[in-house]
MDAnalysis code that builds the backbone (N, CA, C; Angstrom):
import MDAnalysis as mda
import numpy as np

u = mda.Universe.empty(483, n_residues=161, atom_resindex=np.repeat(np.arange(161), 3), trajectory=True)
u.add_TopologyAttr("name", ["N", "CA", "C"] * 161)
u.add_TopologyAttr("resid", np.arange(1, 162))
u.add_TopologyAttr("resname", ["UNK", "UNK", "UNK", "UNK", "UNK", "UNK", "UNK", "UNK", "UNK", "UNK", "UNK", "UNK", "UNK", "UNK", "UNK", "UNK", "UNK", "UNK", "UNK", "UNK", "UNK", "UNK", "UNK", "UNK", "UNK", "UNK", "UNK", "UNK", "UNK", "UNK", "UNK", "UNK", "UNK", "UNK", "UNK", "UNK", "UNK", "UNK", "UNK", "UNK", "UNK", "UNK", "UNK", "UNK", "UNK", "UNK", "UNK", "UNK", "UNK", "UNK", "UNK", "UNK", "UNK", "UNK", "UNK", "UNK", "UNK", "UNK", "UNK", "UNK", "UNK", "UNK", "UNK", "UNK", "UNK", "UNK", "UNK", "UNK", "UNK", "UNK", "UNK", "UNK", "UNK", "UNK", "UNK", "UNK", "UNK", "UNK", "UNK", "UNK", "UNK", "UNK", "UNK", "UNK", "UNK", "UNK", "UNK", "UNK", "UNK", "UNK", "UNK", "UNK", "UNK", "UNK", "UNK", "UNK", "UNK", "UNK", "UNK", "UNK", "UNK", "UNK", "UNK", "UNK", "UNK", "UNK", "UNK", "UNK", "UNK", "UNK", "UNK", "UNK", "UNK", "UNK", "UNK", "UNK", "UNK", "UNK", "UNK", "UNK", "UNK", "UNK", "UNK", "UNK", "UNK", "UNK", "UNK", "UNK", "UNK", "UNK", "UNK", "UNK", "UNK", "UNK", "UNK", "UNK", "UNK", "UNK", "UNK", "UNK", "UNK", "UNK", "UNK", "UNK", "UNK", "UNK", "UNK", "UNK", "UNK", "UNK", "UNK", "UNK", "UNK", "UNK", "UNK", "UNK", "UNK", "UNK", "UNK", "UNK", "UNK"])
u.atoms.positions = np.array([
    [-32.668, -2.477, 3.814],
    [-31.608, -3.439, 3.601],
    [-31.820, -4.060, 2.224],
    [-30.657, -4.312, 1.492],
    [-30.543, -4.647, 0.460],
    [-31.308, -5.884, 0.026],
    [-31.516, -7.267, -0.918],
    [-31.771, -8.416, -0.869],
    [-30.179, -9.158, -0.842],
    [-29.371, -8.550, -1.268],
    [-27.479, -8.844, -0.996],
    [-27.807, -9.487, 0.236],
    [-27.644, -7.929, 0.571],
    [-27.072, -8.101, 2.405],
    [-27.792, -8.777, 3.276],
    [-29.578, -9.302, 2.934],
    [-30.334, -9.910, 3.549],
    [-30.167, -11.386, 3.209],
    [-29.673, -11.483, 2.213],
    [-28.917, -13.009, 1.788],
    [-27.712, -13.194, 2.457],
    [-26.961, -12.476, 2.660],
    [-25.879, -12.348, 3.211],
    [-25.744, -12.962, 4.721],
    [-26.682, -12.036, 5.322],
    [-27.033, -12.132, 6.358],
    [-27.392, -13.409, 7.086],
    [-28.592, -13.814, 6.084],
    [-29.399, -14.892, 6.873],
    [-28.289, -16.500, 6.228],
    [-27.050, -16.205, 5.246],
    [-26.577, -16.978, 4.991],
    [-25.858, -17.959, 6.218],
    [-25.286, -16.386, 7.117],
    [-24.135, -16.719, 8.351],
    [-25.052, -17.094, 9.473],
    [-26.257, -16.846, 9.621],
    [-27.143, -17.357, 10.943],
    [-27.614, -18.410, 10.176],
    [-27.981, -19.335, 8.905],
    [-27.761, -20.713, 8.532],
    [-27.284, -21.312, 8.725],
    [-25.339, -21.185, 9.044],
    [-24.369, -21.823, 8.918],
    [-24.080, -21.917, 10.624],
    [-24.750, -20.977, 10.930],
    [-24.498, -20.723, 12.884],
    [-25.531, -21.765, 13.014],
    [-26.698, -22.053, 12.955],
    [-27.845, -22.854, 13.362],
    [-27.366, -24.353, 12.847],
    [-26.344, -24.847, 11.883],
    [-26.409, -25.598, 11.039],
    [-25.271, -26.529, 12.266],
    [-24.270, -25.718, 12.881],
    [-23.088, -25.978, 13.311],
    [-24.198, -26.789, 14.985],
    [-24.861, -25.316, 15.335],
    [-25.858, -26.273, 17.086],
    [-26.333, -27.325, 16.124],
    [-26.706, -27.725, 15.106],
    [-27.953, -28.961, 14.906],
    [-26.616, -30.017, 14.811],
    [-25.835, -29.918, 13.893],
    [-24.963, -30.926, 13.871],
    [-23.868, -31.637, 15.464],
    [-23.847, -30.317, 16.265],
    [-23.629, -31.035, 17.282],
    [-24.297, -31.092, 18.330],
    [-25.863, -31.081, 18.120],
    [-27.044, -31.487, 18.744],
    [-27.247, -33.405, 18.166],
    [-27.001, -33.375, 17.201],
    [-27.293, -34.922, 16.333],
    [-25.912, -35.608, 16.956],
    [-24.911, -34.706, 16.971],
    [-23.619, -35.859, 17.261],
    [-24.003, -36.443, 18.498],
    [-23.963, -35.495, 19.454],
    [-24.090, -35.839, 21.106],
    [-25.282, -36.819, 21.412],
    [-26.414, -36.955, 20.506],
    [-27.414, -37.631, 20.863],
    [-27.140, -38.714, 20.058],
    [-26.503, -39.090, 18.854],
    [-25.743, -40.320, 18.080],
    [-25.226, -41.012, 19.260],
    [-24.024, -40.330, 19.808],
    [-22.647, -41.012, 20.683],
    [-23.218, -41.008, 21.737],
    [-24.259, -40.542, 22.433],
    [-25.098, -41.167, 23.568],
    [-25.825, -42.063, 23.144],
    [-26.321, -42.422, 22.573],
    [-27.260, -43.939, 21.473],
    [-26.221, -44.750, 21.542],
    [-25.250, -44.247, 21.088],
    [-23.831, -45.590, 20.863],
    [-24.081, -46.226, 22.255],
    [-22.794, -44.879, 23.155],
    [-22.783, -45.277, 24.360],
    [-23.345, -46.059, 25.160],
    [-25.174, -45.177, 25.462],
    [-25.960, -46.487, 25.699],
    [-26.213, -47.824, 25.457],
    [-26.245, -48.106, 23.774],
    [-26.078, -49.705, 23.516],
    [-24.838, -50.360, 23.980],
    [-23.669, -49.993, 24.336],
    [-22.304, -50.675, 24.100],
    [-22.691, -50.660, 26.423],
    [-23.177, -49.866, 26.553],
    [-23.667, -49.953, 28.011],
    [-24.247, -51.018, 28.308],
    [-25.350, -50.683, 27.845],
    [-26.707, -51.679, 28.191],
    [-26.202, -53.288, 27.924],
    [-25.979, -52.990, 26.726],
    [-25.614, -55.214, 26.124],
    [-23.920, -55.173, 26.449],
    [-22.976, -54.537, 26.477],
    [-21.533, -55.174, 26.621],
    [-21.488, -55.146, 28.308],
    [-22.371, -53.961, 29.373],
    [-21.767, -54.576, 30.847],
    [-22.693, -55.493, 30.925],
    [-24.144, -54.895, 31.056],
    [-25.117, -55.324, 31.926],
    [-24.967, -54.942, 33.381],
    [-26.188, -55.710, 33.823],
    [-26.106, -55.610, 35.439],
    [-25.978, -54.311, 35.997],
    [-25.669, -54.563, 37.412],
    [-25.526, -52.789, 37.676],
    [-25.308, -51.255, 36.820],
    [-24.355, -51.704, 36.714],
    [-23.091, -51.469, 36.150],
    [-23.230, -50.300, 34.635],
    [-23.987, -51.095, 33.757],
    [-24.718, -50.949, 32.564],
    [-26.135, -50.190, 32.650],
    [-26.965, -50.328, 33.846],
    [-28.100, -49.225, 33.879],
    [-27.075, -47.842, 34.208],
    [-26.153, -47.718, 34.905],
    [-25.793, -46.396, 35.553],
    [-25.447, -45.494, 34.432],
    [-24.611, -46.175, 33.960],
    [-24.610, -45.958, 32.285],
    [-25.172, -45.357, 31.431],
    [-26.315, -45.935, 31.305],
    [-27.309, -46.108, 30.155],
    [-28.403, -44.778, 30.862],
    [-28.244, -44.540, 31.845],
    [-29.305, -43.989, 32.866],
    [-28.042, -42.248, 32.344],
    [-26.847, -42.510, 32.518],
    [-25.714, -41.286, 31.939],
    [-26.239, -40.902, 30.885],
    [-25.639, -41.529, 29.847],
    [-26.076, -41.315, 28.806],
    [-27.492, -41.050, 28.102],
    [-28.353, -41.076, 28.773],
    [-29.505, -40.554, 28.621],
    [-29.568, -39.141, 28.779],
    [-28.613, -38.503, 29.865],
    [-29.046, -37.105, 30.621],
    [-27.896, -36.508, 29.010],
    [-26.749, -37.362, 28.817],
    [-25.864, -36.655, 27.992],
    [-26.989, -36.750, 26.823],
    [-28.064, -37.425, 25.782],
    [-29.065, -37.310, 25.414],
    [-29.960, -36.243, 25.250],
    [-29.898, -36.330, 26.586],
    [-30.838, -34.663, 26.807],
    [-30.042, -33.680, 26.395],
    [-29.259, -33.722, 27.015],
    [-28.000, -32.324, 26.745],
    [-28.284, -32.287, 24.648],
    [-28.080, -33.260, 24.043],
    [-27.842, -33.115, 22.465],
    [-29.150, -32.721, 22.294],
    [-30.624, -32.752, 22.927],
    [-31.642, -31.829, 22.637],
    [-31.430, -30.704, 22.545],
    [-31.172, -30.299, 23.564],
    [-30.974, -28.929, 24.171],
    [-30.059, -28.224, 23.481],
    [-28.817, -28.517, 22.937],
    [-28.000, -28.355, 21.384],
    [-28.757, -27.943, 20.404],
    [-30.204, -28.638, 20.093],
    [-30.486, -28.424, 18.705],
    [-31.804, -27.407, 18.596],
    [-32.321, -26.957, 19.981],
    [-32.715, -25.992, 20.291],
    [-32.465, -24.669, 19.339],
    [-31.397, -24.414, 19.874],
    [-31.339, -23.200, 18.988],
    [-30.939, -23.701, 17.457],
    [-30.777, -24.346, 16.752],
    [-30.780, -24.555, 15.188],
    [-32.220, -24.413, 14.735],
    [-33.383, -25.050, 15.463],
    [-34.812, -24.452, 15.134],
    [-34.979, -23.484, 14.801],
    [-35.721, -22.911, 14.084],
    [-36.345, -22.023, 13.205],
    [-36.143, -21.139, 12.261],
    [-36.311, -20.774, 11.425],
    [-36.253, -20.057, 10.566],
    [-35.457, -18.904, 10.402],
    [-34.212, -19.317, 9.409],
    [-33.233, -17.450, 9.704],
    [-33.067, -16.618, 9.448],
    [-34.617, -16.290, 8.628],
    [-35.067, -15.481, 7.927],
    [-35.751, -14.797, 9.019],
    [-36.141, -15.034, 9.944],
    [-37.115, -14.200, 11.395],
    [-35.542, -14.358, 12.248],
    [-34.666, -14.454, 12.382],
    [-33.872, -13.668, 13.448],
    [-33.813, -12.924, 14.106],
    [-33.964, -12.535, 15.365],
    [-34.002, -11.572, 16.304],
    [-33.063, -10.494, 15.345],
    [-31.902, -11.110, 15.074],
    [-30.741, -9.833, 14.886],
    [-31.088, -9.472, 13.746],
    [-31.660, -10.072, 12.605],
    [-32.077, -9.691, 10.931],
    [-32.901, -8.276, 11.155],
    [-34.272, -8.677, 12.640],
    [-34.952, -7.618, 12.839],
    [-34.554, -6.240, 13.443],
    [-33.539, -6.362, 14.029],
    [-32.849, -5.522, 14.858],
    [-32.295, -4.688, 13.246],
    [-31.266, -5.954, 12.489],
    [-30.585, -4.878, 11.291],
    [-31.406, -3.964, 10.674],
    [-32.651, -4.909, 9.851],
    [-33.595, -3.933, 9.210],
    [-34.225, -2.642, 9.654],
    [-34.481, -2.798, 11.082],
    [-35.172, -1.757, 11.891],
    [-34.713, -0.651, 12.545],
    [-33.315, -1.437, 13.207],
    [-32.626, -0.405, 14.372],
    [-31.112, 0.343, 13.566],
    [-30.870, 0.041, 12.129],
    [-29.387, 0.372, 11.671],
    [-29.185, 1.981, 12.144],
    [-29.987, 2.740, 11.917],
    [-29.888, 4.139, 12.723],
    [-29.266, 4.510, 13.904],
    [-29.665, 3.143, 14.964],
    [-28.824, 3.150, 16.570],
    [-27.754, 2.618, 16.344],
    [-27.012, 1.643, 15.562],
    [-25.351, 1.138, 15.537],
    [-24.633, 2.520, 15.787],
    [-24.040, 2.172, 16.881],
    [-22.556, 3.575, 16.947],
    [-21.298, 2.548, 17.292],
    [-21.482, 1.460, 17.021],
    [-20.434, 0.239, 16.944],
    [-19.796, -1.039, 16.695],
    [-19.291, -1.414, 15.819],
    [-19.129, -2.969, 15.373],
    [-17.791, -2.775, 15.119],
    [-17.960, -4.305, 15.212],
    [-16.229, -4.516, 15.696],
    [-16.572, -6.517, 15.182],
    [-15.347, -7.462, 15.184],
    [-15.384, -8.550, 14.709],
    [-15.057, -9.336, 16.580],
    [-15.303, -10.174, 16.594],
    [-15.308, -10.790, 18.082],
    [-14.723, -12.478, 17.336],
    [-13.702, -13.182, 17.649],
    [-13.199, -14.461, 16.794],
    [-13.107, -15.183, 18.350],
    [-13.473, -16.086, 19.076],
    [-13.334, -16.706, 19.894],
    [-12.865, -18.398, 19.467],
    [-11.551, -18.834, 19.953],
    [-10.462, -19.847, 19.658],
    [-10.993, -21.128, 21.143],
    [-10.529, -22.034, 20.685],
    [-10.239, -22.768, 22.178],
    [-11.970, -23.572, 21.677],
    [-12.724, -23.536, 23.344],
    [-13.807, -23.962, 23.031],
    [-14.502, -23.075, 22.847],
    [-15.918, -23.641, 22.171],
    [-16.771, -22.517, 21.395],
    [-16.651, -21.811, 20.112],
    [-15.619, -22.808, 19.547],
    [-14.748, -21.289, 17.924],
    [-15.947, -20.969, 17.892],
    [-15.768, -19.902, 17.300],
    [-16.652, -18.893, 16.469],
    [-16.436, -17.581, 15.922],
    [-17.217, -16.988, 15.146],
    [-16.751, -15.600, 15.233],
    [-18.596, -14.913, 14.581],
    [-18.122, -13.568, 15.161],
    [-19.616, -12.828, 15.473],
    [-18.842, -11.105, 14.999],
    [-20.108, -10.549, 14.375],
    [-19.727, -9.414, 14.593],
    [-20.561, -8.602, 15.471],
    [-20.066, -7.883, 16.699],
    [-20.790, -7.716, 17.439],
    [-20.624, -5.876, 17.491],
    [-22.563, -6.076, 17.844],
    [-23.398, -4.420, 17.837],
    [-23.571, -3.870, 18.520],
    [-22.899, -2.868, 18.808],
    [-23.290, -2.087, 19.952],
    [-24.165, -0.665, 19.185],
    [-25.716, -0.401, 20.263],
    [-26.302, 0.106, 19.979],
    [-26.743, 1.466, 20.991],
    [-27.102, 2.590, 20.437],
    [-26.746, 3.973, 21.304],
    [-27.716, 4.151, 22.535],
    [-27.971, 2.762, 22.922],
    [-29.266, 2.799, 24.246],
    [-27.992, 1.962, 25.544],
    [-26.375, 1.764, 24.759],
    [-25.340, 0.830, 25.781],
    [-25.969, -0.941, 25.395],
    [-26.527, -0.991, 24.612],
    [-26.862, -2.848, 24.568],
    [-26.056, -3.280, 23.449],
    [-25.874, -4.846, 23.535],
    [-25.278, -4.918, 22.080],
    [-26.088, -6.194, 21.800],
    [-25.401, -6.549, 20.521],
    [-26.291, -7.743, 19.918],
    [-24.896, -7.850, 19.084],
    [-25.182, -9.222, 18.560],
    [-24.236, -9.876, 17.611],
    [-24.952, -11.187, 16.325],
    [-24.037, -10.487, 15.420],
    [-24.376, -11.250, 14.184],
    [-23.544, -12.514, 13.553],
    [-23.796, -13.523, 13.471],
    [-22.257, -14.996, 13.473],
    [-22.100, -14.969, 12.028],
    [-20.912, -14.904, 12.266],
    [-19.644, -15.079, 10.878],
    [-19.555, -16.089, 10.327],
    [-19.634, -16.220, 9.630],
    [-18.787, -17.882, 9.115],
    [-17.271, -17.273, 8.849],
    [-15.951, -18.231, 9.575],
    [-14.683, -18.092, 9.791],
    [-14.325, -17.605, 8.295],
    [-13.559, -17.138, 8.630],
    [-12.904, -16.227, 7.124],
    [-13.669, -15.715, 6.460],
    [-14.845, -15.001, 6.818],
    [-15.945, -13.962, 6.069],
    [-16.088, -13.017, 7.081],
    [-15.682, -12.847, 8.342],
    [-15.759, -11.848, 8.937],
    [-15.829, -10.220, 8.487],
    [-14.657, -10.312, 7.726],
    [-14.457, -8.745, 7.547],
    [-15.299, -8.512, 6.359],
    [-15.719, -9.079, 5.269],
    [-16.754, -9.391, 4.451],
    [-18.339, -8.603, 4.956],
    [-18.624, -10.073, 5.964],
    [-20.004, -8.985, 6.984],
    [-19.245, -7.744, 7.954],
    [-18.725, -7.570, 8.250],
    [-18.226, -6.544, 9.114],
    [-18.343, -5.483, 8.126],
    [-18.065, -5.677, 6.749],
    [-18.315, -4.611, 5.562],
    [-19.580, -4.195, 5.751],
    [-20.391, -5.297, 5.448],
    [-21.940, -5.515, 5.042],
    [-22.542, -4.778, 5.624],
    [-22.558, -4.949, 7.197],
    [-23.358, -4.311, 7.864],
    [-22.966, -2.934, 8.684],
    [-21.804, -2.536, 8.073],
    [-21.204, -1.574, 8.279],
    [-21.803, -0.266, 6.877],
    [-21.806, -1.173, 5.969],
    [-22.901, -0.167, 5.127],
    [-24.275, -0.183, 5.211],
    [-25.039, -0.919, 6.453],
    [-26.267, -0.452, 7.291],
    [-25.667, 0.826, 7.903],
    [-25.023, 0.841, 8.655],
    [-24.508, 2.156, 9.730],
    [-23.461, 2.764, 9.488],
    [-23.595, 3.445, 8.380],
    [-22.382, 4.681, 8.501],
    [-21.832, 5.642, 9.362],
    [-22.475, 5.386, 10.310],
    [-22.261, 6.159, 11.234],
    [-21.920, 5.732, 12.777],
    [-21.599, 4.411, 12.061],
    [-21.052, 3.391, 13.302],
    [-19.450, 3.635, 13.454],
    [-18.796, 3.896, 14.777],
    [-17.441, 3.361, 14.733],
    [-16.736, 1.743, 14.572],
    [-16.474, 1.877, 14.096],
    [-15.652, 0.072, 13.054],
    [-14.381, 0.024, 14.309],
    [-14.106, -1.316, 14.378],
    [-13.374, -1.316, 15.340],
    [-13.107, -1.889, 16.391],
    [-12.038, -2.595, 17.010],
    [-12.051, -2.839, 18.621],
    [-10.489, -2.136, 19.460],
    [-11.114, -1.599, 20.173],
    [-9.953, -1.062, 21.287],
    [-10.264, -0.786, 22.538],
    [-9.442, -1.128, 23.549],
    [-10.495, -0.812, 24.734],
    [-10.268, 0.813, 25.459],
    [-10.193, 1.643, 24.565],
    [-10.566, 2.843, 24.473],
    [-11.831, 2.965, 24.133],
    [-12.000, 1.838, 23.051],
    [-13.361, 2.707, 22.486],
    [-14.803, 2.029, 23.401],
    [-14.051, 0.733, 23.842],
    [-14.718, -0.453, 24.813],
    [-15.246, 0.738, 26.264],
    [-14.318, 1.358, 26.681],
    [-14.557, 1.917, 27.651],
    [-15.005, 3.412, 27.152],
    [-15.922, 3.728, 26.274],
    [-16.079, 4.684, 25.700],
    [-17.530, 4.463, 25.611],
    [-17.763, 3.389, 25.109],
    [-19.106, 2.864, 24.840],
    [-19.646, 2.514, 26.036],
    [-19.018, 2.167, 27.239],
    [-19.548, 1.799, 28.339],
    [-19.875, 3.227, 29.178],
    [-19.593, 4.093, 29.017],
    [-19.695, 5.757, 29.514],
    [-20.403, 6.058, 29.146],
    [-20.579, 6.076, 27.226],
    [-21.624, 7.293, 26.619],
    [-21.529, 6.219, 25.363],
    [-22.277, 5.415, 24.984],
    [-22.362, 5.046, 23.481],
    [-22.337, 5.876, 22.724],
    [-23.752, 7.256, 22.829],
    [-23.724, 7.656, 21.681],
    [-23.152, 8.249, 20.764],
    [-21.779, 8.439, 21.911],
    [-20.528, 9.211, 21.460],
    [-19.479, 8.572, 20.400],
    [-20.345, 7.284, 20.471],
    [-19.161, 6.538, 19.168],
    [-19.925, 7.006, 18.079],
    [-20.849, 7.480, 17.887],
    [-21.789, 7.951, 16.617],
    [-20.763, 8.597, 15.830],
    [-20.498, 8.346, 14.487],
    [-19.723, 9.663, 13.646],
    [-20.762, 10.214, 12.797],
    [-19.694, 10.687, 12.528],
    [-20.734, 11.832, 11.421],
    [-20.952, 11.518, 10.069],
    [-21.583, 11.368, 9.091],
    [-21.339, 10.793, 8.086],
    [-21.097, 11.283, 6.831],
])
């Protein structure tokens, strides 16, 4: 792999880790709020039940920032690109709207597993390039022809190069 495409790479799992930490910090901010405006504006009952809530919602903004930890230069998927580009027989762009936005380009590899790599919105087809010139010999793409193709025989999405 290139130093490009490894910049490239570890740019969009930065910006993926960057997005859990920031709304790991929000949720544990607006539970801090919550709690104070709990604790001193009810009091009494009322204000522990509260404050006792907002603690667990607390926890929850830990558990958010979980995955923004560590380094995105050791990525599971960085290691997979460098190592496994030989097994890709599939990528395709995956954009999920509503809750959760995001977008991923996701790998399917000739053992039927996949893995996925996160986009930053409007660079999709950009990495979908990128790591499409790891695997030339990947089919590019989504259809659920090829969905139900890969679920039969992956290795049959292999082309030729």
């Amino acid at each position: 792999m290139t130093p490009e495409l490894e910049a490239l790479f570890v740019e969009q799992i930065r910006a993926a880790k960057g997005s859990w930490r920031n709304g790991g910090l929000t949720m544990i901010a607006l539970m801090g709020l919550l709690a104070m405006i709990s604790y001193f504006g009810l009091g009494g009952r009322e204000g522990t039940n509260l404050v006792a809530l907002c603690g667990l919602g607390g926890i929850v903004g830990v558990l958010l920032l979980i995955p923004s930890l560590g380094n995105p230069e050791n990525a599971k998927i960085l290691g997979r690109l460098r190592n496994e580009a030989q097994r890709i027989v599939w990528l395709y762009v995956f954009t999920q709207t509503g809750r959760g936005v995001g977008s991923w380009i996701l790998i399917g590899f000739e053992d039927g597993k996949r893995d996925r790599l996160p986009a930053i919105r409007g660079r999709e087809d950009e990495v979908l390039r990128a790591v499409a010139s790891l695997a030339p010999q990947a089919t590019v793409g989504f259809t659920p022809a090829i969905e139900t193709q890969f679920k039969k025989s992956p290795i049959e999405l292999r082309r030729a190069r």
